[in-house]
N, C-alpha and C positions, 0 to 999 in steps of 0.2 A: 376317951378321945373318939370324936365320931371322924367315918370316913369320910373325903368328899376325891369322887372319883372325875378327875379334870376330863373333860370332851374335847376343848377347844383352846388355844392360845395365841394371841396379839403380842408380837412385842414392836417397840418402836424405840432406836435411839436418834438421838436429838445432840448434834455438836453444833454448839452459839459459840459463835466468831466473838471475838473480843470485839473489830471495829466491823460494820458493815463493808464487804470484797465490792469493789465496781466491775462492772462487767470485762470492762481493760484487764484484769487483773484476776480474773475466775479460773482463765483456764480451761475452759469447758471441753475446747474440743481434745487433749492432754488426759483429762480425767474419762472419755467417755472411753477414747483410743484403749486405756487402761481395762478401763469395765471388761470392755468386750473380747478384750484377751486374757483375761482371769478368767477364773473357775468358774463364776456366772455367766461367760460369755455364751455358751451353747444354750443358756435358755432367756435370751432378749431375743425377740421379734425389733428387727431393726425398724419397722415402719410403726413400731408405737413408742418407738423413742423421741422425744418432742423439746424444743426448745423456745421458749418466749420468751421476745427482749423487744420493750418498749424504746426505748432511748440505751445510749452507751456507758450509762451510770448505773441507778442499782433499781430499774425495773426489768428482770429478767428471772426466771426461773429455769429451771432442766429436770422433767420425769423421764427416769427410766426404767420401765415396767417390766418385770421379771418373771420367770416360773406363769406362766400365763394368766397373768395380773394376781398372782396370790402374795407377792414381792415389790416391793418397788425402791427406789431409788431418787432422791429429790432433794436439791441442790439451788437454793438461794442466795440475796447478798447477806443473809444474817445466819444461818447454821445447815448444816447436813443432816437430812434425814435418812433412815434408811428403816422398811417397816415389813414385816413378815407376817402373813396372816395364816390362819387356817394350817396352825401346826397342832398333832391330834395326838402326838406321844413321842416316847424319851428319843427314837434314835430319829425323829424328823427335828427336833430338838439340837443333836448333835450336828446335822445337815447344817440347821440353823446358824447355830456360831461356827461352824467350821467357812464357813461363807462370808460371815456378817466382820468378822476384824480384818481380813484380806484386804474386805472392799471399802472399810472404811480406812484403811494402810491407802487407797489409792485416792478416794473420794475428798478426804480432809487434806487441805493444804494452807491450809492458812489459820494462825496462830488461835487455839479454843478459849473461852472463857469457861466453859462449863458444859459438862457430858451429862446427858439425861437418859435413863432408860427405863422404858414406862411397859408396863406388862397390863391386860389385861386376861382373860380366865374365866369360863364358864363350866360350873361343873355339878354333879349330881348328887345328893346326899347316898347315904347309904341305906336309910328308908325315908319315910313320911316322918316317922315317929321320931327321930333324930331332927332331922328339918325344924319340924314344929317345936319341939323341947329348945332349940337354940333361939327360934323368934318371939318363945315365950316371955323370954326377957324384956320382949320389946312392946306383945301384943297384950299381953298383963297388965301395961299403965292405962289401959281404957283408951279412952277421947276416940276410939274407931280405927286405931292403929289397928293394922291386920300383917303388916311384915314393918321391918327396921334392918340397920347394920351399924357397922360402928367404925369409925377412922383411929387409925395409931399412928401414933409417929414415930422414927426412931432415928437416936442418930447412927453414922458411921463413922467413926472418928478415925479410923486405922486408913479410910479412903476419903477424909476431909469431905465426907457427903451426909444426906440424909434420907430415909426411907420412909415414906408414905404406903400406907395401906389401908383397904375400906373392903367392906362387904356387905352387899346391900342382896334382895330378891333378886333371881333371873328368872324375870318373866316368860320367856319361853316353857320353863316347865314348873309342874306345880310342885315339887320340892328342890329346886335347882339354885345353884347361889353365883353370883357376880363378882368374883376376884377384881380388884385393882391397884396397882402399884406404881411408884416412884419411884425411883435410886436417883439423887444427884450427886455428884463428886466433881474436883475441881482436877483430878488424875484421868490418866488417858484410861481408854477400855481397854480391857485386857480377859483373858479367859480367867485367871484366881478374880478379880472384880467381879467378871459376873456369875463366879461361882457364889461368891461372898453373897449378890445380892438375892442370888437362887434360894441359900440358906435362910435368911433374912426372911425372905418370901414365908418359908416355912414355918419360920419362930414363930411369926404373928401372928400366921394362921392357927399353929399352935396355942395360943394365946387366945384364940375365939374357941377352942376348942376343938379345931378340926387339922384330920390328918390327909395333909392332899395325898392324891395316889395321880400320877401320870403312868397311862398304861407301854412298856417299853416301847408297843405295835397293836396297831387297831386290829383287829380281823381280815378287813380288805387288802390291806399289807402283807400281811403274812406271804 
């Protein structure tokens, strides 16, 4: 099993409303009241919180930028986003969902179709020579192929969802790989859900061959 030692991590979930909310009916100023008195509320900058509303039907959006824009919060007439960037190890991780189900307890009010949570991941092999051996598979068929990745799918039957995963080159370094994932399920989010999909995460990593490592705490942490 080769290493791949994670640097960086994207996650974003995604709740789609069953019918499209009209602006009569959002709530906005209820959910924001919310925000700003939870746990994230000491880190919103109230003057980059923004609301845009064309007419009183369903041209309106609401961002609300968190953690000095590494977070955000974003709120349509078709689903709830809520997206965390530039998380770098396990206990900014725990920060992460210790935040992310509160606010979506406050943000979601109106009946879901369907909960999405999409990870991306950028990480480092554990040599050159690991790197290369796995893209061999790919750069081997000729025609000029110099890197490749491969998509899996899998289902979740226990969470009525299913998981997507791919791995492709990351460009920024020269043996570095591109993590991407999916989870859909038709069940609300919950901390065993997104432990399940953590797992998940890993199988199929495992399944290419590689052992992710998320480091507990970078250095500058400490």
């Amino acid at each position: 099993m080769r290493k791949l030692q994670i640097t960086e991590i994207m996650l974003q979930t995604q709740a789609e409303f069953q019918f499209p909310v009209p602006f009569s009916e959002a709530v906005l100023t209820e959910i924001v009241k919310g925000v700003c008195m939870s746990s994230v509320g000491p880190f919103i900058n109230l003057q980059d919180v923004s609301l845009s509303s064309d007419d009183e039907l369903f041209a309106y959006d609401l961002t609300v930028p968190m953690f000095n824009g590494s977070a955000e919060l974003f709120i349509d007439p078709h689903n709830v986003r809520v997206t965390f960037k530039q998380v770098r190890n396990g206990e900014q991780m725990k920060v992460m969902i210790g935040h992310l189900l509160p606010l979506l307890k406050i943000a979601v009010r109106h009946p879901v179709r369907r909960n999405a949570v999409t990870v991306w991941a950028t990480g480092i092999a554990e040599s050159v020579e690991a790197y290369r051996d796995y893209m061999h598979q790919f750069t081997s068929q000729g025609q000029g192929i110099v890197s490749g990745g491969r998509i899996l799918i899998s289902q979740m039957p226990e969470w009525s969802g299913e998981f997507r995963f791919a791995t492709e080159k990351w460009v920024a370094h020269d043996h570095g790989l591109f993590l991407s994932s999916q989870a859909t399920t038709e069940k609300e989010l919950s901390v065993e859900l997104l432990q399940a999909m953590g797992g998940k995460f890993n199988e199929l990593a495992a399944c290419e061959t590689w052992e992710v490592v998320v480091p507990q705490k970078t250095p500058y942490d400490a």
